[in-house]
Structure formats: structure tokens, C-alpha cells
PAKE-583892 format. One line per field, with one value per residue (C-alpha): x, y, z; residue in three letters; chain. Coordinates in steps of 0.5 Angstrom, whole numbers, plus 500, padded with zeros to 3 digits. Example, Ala and Ser with C-alpha at 12.3 -4.5 7.8 and 13.67 -1.06 7.14 Angstrom:
BEGIN
east c(525:527) .
north c(491:498) .
up c(516:514) .
resn c(Ala:Ser) .
chain c(A:A) .
//
This chain:
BEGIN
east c(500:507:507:501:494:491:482:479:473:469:469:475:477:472:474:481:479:475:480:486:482:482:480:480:480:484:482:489:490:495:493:495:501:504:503:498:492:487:480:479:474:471:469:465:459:460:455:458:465:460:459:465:468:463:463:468:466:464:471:472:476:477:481:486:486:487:484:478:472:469:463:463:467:465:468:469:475:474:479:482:483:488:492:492:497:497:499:506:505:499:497:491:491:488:489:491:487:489:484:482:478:471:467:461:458:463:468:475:477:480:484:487:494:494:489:493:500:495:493:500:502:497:499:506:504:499:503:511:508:514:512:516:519:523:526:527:533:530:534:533:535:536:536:536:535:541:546:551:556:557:561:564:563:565:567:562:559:564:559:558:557:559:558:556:558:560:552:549:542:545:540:534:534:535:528:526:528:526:518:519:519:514:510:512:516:522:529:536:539:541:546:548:550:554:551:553:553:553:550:553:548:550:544:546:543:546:544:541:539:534:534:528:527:524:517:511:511:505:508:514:509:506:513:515:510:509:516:516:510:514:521:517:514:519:523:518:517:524:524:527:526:526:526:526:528:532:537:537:543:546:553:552:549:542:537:535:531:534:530:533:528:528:523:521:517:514:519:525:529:530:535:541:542:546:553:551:550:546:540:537:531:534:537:530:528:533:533:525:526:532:526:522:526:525:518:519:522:515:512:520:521:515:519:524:528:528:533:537:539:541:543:549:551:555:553:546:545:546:546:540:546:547:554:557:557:558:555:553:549:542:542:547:548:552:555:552:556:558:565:560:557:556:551:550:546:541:543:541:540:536:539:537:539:539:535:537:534:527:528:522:518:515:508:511:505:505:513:512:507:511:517:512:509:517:519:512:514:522:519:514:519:525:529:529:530:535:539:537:541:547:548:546:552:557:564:567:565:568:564:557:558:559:554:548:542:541:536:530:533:527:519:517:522:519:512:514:517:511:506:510:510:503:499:504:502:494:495:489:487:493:493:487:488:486:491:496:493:493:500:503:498:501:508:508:506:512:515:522:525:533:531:537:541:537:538:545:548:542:543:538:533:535:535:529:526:530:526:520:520:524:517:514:512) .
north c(500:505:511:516:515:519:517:520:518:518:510:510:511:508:502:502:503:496:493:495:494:501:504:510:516:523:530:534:541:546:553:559:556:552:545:539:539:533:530:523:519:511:509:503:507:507:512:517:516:518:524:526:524:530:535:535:537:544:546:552:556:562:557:556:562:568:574:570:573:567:571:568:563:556:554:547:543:538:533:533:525:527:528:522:518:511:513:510:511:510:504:502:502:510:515:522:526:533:538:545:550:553:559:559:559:553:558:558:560:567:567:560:561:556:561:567:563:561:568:570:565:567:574:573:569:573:579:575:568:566:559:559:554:552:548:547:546:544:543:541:539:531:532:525:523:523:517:514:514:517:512:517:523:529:535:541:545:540:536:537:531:527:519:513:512:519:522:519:519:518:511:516:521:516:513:520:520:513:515:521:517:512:517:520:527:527:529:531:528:529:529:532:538:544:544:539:540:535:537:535:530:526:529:529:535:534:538:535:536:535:538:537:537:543:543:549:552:550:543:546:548:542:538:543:542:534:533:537:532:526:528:529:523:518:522:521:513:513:515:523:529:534:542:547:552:557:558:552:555:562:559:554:554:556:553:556:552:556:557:555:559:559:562:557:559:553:549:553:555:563:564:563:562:558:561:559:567:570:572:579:576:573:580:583:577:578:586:585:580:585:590:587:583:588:585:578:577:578:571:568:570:570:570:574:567:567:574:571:568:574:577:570:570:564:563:567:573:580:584:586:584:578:575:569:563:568:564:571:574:574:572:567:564:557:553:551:545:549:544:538:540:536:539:531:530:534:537:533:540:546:553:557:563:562:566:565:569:565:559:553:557:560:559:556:558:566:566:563:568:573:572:571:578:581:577:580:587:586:584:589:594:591:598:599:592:591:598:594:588:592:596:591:586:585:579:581:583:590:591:588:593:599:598:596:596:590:586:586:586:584:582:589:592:586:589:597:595:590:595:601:595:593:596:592:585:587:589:585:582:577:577:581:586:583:578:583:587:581:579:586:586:579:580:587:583:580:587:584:590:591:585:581:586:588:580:580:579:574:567:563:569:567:559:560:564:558:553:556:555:549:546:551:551) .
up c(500:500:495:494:492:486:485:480:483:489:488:487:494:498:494:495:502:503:499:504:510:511:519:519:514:516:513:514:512:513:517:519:523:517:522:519:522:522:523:523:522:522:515:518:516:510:508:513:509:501:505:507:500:498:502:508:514:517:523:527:523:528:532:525:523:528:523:522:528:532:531:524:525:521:514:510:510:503:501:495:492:489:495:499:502:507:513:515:523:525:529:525:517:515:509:510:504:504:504:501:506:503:506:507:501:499:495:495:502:501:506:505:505:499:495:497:493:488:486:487:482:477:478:476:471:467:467:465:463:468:472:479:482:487:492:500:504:510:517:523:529:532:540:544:552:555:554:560:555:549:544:539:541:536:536:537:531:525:523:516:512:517:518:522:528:529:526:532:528:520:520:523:517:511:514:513:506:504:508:504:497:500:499:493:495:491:495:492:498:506:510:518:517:522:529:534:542:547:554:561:562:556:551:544:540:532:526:520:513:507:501:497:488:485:484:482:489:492:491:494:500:502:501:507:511:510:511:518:520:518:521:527:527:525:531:536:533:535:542:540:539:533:533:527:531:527:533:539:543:543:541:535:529:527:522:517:511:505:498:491:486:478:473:466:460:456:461:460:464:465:470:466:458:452:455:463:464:469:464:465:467:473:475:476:480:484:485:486:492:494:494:498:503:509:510:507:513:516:513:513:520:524:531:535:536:526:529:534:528:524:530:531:524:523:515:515:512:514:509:504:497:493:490:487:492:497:503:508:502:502:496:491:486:486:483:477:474:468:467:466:460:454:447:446:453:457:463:469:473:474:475:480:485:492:497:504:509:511:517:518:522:516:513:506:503:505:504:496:496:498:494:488:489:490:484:479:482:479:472:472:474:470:470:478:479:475:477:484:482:480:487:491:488:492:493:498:506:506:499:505:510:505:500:503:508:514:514:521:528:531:528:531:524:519:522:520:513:512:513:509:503:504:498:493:497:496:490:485:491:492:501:504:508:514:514:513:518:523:521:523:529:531:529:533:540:541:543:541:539:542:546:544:547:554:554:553:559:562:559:564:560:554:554:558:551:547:549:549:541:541:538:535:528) .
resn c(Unk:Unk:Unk:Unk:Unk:Unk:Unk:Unk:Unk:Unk:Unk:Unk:Unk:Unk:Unk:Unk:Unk:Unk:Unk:Unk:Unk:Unk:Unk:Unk:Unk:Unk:Unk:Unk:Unk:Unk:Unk:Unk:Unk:Unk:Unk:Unk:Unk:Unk:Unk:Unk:Unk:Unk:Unk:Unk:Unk:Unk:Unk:Unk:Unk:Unk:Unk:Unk:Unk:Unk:Unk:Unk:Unk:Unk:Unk:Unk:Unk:Unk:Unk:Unk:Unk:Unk:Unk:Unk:Unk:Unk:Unk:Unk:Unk:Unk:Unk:Unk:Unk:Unk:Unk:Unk:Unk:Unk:Unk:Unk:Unk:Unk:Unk:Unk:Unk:Unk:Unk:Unk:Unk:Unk:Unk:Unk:Unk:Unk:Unk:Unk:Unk:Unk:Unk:Unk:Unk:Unk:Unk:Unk:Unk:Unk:Unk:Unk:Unk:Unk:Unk:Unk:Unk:Unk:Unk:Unk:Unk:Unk:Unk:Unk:Unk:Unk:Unk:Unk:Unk:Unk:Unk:Unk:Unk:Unk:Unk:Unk:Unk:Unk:Unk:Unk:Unk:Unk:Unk:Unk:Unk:Unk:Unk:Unk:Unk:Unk:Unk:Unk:Unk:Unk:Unk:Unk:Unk:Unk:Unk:Unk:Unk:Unk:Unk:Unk:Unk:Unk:Unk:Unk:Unk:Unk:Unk:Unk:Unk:Unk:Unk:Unk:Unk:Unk:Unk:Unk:Unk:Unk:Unk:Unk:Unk:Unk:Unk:Unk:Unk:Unk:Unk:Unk:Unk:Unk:Unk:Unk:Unk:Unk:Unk:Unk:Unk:Unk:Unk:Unk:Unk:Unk:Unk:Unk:Unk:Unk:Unk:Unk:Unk:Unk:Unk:Unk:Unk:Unk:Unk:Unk:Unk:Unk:Unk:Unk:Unk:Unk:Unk:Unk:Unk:Unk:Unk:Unk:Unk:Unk:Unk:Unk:Unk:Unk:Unk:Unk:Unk:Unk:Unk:Unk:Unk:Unk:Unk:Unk:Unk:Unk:Unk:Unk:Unk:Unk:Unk:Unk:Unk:Unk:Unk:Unk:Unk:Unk:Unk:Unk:Unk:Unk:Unk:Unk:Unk:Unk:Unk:Unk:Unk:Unk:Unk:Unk:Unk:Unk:Unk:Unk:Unk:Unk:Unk:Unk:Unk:Unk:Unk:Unk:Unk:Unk:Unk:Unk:Unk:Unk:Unk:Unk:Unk:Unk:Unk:Unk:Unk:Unk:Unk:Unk:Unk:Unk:Unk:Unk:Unk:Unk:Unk:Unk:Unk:Unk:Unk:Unk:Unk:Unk:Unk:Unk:Unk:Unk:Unk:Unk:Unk:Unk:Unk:Unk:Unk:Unk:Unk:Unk:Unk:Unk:Unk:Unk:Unk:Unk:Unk:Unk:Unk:Unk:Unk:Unk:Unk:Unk:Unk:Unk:Unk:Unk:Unk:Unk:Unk:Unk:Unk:Unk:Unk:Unk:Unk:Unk:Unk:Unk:Unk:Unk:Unk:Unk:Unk:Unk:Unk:Unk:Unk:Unk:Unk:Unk:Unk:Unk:Unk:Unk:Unk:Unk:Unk:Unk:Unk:Unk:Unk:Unk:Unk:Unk:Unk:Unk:Unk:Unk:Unk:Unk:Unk:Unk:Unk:Unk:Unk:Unk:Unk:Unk:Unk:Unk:Unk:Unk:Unk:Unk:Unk:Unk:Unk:Unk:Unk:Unk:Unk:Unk:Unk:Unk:Unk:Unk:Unk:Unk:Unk:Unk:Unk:Unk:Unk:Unk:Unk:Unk:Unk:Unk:Unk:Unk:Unk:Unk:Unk:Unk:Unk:Unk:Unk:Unk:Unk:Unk:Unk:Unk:Unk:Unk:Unk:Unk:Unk:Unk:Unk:Unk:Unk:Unk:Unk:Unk:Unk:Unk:Unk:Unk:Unk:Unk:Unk:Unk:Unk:Unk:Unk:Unk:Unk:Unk:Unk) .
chain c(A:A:A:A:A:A:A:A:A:A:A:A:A:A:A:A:A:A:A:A:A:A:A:A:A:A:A:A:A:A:A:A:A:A:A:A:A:A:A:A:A:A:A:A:A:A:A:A:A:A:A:A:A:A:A:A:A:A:A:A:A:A:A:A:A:A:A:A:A:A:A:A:A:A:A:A:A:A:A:A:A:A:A:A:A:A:A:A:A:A:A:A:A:A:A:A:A:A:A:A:A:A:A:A:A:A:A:A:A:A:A:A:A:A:A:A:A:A:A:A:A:A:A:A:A:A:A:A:A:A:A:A:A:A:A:A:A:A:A:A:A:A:A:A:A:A:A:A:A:A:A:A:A:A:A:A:A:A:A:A:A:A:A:A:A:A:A:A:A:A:A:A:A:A:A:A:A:A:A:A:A:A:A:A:A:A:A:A:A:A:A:A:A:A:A:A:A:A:A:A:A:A:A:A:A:A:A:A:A:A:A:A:A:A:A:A:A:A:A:A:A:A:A:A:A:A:A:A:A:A:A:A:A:A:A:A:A:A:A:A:A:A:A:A:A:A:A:A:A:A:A:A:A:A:A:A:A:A:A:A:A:A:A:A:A:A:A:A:A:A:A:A:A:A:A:A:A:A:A:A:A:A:A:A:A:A:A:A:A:A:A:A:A:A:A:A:A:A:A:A:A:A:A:A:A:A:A:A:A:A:A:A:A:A:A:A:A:A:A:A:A:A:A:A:A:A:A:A:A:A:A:A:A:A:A:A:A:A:A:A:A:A:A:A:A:A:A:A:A:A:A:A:A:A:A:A:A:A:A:A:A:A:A:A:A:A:A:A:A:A:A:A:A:A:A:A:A:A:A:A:A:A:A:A:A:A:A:A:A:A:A:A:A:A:A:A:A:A:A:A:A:A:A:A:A:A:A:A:A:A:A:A:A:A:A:A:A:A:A:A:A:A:A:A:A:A:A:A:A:A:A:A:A:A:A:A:A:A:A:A:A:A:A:A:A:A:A:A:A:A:A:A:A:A:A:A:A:A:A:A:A:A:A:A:A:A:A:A:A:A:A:A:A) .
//
């Protein structure tokens, strides 16, 4: 029963269902928080399963959405039978069906973040015929109960691309990986990377990382949120513990989840051209995004910990720039395999340039739709973002300090750069005014402006906040 359903038909389900002796169907969807959610029912009444295949089933949306009133509260949530998976930890045999969420009227949920993305990318797409696409590097971090002894134990923070037996949970993420091709969610590869820390307890904390093929981004969205639930669960199944946190220690390395973005016409690629140049196109993509990444930061880094984060360095963007695999820029552009090229065969990769700034705490399906509305701005407005792109170029450190402007410190700066840029993500309706009023009032309540500073010399202040987001997300 491995690997993903796809029913054309209601009969269809209902008679795999029977065939594979199927308990229980899940309806899962995927709210404001950016965490699946479920609601689950027995199919042995088999009339109540026809008509939950139909019509879903009524919910509270006020409790998963916060700009949603309790006043008015009731929405839908319909399963959509093409998205369905057995699922591989539950105790009995059950189906998850992802879901789309319907107003009262049964019409697409405006404020969905999934519709939000979806008008986002027909926005871009009728104005440039460009499809986006893209691809996740999801990190995470493996924290285990302490151990009496530690066999191979490691240096701290030299993890990157380490083996068995010193990457304590390398068997752990590779059944990640084989669940997430059960499943139908290709991966380009995984490995453990930088962060590595053993407390005095014997408790292992180790960094790891998936990265995912690219794809259209709802499909990049639902593959974030799909394999953060399966990660968890293969952890829990195991006796440890997952977190997404952007930063779990002061002095360690944080997690971000990285983004590689391309553009394609009739499915070719723009971003680079026959002479494996960065195209004119991909230029105003990237000034576009430059533009915008002040108030990006409001769906890419939804908490004071996304900060810390910055504020810590160690690998993670500064600086509003961009540069050739220059690692602390906000955007680069890697290495493309340009020695590898021969006219007789296709090339076996896709160009890409790489936005650094975002960590898995996000909504992916806000952040996508941001990055759709900033990229749409840049081609729309090729000369500004092209002139962008060219002052905002940078290759070395020194040329960063002089030239440009530093990302948000704090939620309360992303909410104030949120709010100045608000009009061009309304505009054609794509995010609704009170979602963008609720995301400036939510981000402001965290009341974080210069708390890394007042929390300086108060390291029982700072774990303490550390842990309170550990899970979060």
C-alpha cells in the first residue's frame, strides 16, 4: 500500500478503502500555522464516508485561522482525491486526504494560504508567462535523551556531511528519506550538517538536512509541511525529539531552510542562458526580491527566535545583497556544474539562484506567495530592479558593510516594513487586507525590538525563550 493515491473517482476511494481494509480516513490541512492538522473518522458506516468524500465536514475556523472572527467562524474543509497517502504511522490501516478549505458559500477560502499562493502565481503568470518553481533545503535538528555513554562522541559544530558512527542519527534520517519516496516526495539528498552539541547530561543535539527536487511552489509548500510532520513522527516512532527552531543554542549553529527559485517559459528554464550567463530576467527576479526583503521577513521569519538567528551569524544572511556563492549574502547564486556540460546529452539539472533568508517556522505558502508578488514587482519594473540587482552586487565582505542595508532585527521591524509595502501585496486582491493586518498585529505583539541586546548578559533569560520555540512551528 506504499506510495501516493490518486482517485479520479469517489468509487474509486471508497473501494481501495475496503480492498486494503482501510479503519480510518483522515482529513489533513494545512492553516495559518503552516503545521498539518487532522480530523479523522471511522469508515465503517460507509454512507458517512460518501458523504464526507463529497462534501467534507463543517470546522471552526476561527481556531486555525487568528484574522478569522468567532462571530463567523464556520468554513469547510473538502478532500481533495488526488492527494491521499496511506499513513505510515498510524497503529491501524488509515488514509490521509489533503484537504482545501471552502467559505460558507462553498467557494474557495479567500484567506487560505494555499489560495493566497495560488493567486500569486497566476498574478505572475499572466503578467510574464513565468511559472515559478522551486525547492527547500529543510534543517532540523535530532535531540536524543541522555545517553550513560557516548561511544563516538564528536567535535562540536563539525558536523557537516558526517558519517555513522559519529552522526548518531544518520539511520534515522535516511528512513526519513525512504518514507518521503513512499510517499511520492522526491529528494535530491540528505546529510547531517554543521550543528552538533552534547550537554553535560549526555543529551545529543545533532543537525541534519533534506533537501527536496524542485517543483511548482504549491507543490514545494505542501512538500515542507508534509515532511516536517514526517520527520517528527519518524522521531517520535524513535524514542527522540525534532525541532525546526532557527536557532536551539546561543552559540551553535542555527537552521534555516533555504530556498533555490528558478523561472521557466513553456519549461525552459530563464534563469541562465546558452552561455550558462545569469539571463536579464533572472537579474530583475532577484532585484525584485532584494526590494522586498525587509517585509519578506514577515512570512520567512515569523519569530524573535528567526532573529537570534541573524543576529548570530554563523552562515546566515545580514545584509540586503547578493553575490556568487558567497554564502553570507541574502542571495546567491551557486555553483551551476558548467565543467559538466556536454551538447550530446540533456542537462540533469536545473539552474537556480538561492534566497537565504527564510527558517521552517515560516507558512511556506505565504513566504512563496511573497516571493511570487516580489519577483512579479521586479518584472514588472525591470529597470528599477535591474539597477537594483547592480547596486546591490556584492563579492566580497567589505564591499557588504559599505553597500547595503541589514535585514530586520527584530518581528516589530519586519511588521513596520510589512506595513510600508503592504499596497503591493493587496494589490489584485492576491493577500487580503486582514490577513495583512493580522500578521503586522501578531508580529508587533512579540514586543522584541532590541531584546537580544536587553537579553545579553542574561543567559537563564535567553535558554529560557529558546525553549519556549523549540517545537514551535
Amino acid at each position: 500500500m506504499d506510495g501516493p493515491l490518486s482517485f479520479n473517482e469517489k468509487s474509486e476511494f471508497i473501494r481501495f478503502a475496503s480492498q486494503n481494509n482501510i479503519k480510518i480516513v483522515n482529513l489533513c490541512h494545512i492553516p495559518e500555522d503552516g503545521r498539518l492538522k487532522t480530523l479523522s473518522f471511522s469508515v465503517t458506516e460507509k454512507g458517512r464516508l460518501d458523504g464526507i468524500l463529497d462534501f467534507g465536514e463543517r470546522v471552526d475556523g476561527s481556531s486555525l485561522f487568528s484574522f478569522i472572527e468567532p462571530g463567523k467562524s464556520d468554513i469547510y474543509v473538502r478532500p481533495r482525491l488526488d492527494k491521499a497517502f496511506v499513513n505510515p504511522f498510524a497503529t491501524v490501516p488509515t488514509i490521509n486526504v489533503l484537504c482545501d478549505y471552502l467559505d460558507e458559500q462553498g467557494e474557495p477560502l479567500k484567506i487560505a494560504p494555499r489560495n493566497i499562493l495560488a493567486r500569486a502565481e497566476e498574478k505572475l503568470f499572466s503578467s510574464s508567462k513565468i511559472v515559478l518553481k522551486a525547492l527547500a533545503e529543510l534543517e532540523f535538528y535530532v535531540m536524543s535523551e541522555p545517553e550513560t555513554k557516548i561511544l563516538f562522541p564528536a567535535a562540536e559544530d563539525n558536523n557537516y556531511h558526517e558519517s555513522a558512527p559519529f552522526a548518531r542519527f544518520e539511520n534515522l534520517r535516511n528512513e526519513v528519506l525512504t518514507t518521503l519516496a513512499d510517499l511520492g516526495i522526491a529528494t535530491k539528498y540528505g546529510h547531517s550538517e554543521v550543528g552538533k552539541l552534547a550537554d553535560r547530561n549526555g543529551t545529543i543535539i545533532e543537525q541534519h538536512e533534506i533537501e527536496f527536487t524542485i517543483r511548482d511552489l504549491r507543490e514545494t509548500a505542501e512538500t515542507i509541511t508534509l515532511a516536517k510532520w514526517i520527520i517528527r513522527s519518524t522521531c517520535e516512532k524513535h524514542g527522540v525529539s525534532a525541532s525546526f527552531s532557527p536557532k536551539i543554542a546561543m552559540e551553535h549553529a542555527g537552521t534555516g531552510m533555504h530556498i533555490h527559485l528558478c523561472g521557466s517559459i513553456n519549461n525552459r528554464n530563464v534563469v541562465s542562458d546558452s552561455d550558462r550567463s545569469l539571463t536579464a530576467d533572472a537579474r530583475k527576479m532577484i532585484g525584485g526580491i532584494l526590494k522586498f526583503a525587509p517585509s519578506l521577513a514577515a512570512f520567512g521569519n515569523p519569530t524573535p527566535v528567526s532573529y537570534l538567528r541573524f543576529i548570530a551569524r554563523k552562515e546566515s544572511p545580514t545584509h540586503v545583497c547578493w553575490g556568487a556563492r558567497n554564502r553570507l549574502a541574502l542571495i546567491r547564486i551557486p555553483l551551476w556544474w558548467s565543467f559538466a556540460e556536454n551538447k550530446e546529452k540533456p542537462r540533469s539539472h536545473i539552474e537556480t539562484f538561492e534566497y537565504r533568508a527564510p527558517d521552517a517556522f515560516a507558512n511556506a505558502y505565504l513566504l512563496f506567495a511573497g516571493i511570487a508578488v516580489a519577483v512579479d514587482y521586479g518584472l514588472r519594473n525591470p529597470d528599477e530592479a535591474l539597477r537594483t540587482a547592480e547596486d546591490l552586487r556584492v563579492e566580497t565582505a567589505d564591499d557588504e558593510k559599505k553597500k547595503t542595508d541589514v535585514l530586520p532585527c527584530s518581528c516589530e521591524e519586519s511588521a513596520k516594513n510589512l506595513e510600508k509595502d503592504r499596497r503591493f501585496y493587496e494589490a489584485d486582491g492576491v493577500f487580503p487586507s486582514k490577513l495583512i493586518d493580522k500578521t503586522i498585529e501578531n508580529l508587533k505583539t512579540y514586543k522584541d525590538k532590541g531584546l537580544w541586546k536587553e537579553l545579553a548578559n542574561k543567559p537563564n533569560e535567553v535558554e529560557r525563550l529558546l525553549r519556549q520555540y523549540l517545537h514551535y512551528g
